[in-house]
N, C-alpha and C positions, 0 to 999 in steps of 0.2 A: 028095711032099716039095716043100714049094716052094722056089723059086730066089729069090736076093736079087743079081739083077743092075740095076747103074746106071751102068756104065762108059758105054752106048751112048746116056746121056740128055747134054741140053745144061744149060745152066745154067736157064734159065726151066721146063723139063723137072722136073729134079730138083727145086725149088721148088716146085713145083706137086703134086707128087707127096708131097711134106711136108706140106703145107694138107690133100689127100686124106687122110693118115693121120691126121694131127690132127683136121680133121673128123670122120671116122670115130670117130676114141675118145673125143671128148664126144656126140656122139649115141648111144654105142654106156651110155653111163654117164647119158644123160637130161637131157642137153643142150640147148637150143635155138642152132644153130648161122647166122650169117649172115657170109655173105664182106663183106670190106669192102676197094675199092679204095683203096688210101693212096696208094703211089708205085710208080714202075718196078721200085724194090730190094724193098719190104718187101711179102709176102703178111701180109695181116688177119684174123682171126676175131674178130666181135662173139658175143662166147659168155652165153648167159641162163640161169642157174636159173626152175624153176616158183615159187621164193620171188622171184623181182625181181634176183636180184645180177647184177652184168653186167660181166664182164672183156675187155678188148681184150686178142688174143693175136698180136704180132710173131709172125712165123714164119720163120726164116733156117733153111737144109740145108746139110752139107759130108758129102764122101765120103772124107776123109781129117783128119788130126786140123791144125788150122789155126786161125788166129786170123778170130775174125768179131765185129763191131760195129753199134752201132744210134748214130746219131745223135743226142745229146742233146735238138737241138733240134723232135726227131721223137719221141722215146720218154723222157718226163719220167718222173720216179719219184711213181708215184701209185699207191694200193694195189689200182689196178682195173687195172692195164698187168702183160702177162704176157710173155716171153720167150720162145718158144717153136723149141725148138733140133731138129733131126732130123739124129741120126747114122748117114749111110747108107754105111754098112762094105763093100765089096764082100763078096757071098758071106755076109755077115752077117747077122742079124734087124734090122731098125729099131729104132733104140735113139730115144725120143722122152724131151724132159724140157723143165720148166716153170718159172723163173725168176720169180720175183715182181721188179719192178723195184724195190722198195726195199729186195733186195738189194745193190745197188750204192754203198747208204750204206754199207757196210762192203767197201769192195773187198780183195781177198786175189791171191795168187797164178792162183788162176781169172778172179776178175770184174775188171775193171780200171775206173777214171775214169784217161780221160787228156784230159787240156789242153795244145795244142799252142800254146806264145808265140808271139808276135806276133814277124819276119811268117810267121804260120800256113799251113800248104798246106793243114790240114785243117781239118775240125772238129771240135769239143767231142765226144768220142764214150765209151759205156758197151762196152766191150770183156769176150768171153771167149776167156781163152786155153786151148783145146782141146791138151791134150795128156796123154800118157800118166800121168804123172806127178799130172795134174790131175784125171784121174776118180775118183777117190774124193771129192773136192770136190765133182764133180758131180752125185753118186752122187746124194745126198740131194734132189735135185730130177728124179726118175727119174718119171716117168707111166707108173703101175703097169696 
């Protein structure tokens, strides 16, 4: 039986361990898979079909149900940019799931566009709001 322990990871720990899984299930479905450094926050996968198609896949993890976001001005809505969310549940299976970014042209309850006015602490950011309530929203973006 395997164990689904992540209490004892840190934060770049847990990340990293998300990219691991994600990696794994496009090679594991015929992928060609390459890491791409972005930023300190965001893990990359440049993911290639044998036909040429080629998606950029964000990859953010949370181990509790929590609000997490990609910077606009880092993650534009273009139909090759993927979201790539990993819910690591204590004790749980990895629940992995895959967001086309233009889904975020119809923000809902789940996806959020928020715009913070001037004078702004943040920025422009594509927001999912992870909670209980919200999974079956999420459902449909499940990598099977």
């Amino acid at each position: 039986m395997e164990r689904y322990n992540y209490k004892g990871l840190n934060g770049p720990e847990l990340n990293e361990k998300a990219k691991e899984m994600f990696e794994s299930e496009f090679k594991r479905t015929g992928f060609i898979v390459n890491r791409v450094k972005w930023n300190y926050r965001t893990i990359s996968l440049l993911v290639s079909s044998d036909k040429g198609i080629r998606h950029l896949v964000h990859i953010r993890s949370v181990r509790d149900y929590n609000y997490i976001y990609f910077k606009k001005k880092e993650f534009p809505l273009r139909p090759t940019w993927l979201a790539g969310v990993a819910l690591l549940f204590e004790g749980q299976k990895p629940q992995l799931y895959l967001i086309p970014s233009k889904e975020w042209g119809k923000p809902n309850s789940l996806l959020k566009d928020r715009n913070y006015p001037p004078p702004r602490k943040s920025d422009p950011e594509w927001g999912i709001n992870l909670t209980k309530k919200n999974m079956p929203l999420l459902a449909q973006f499940a990598l099977h």
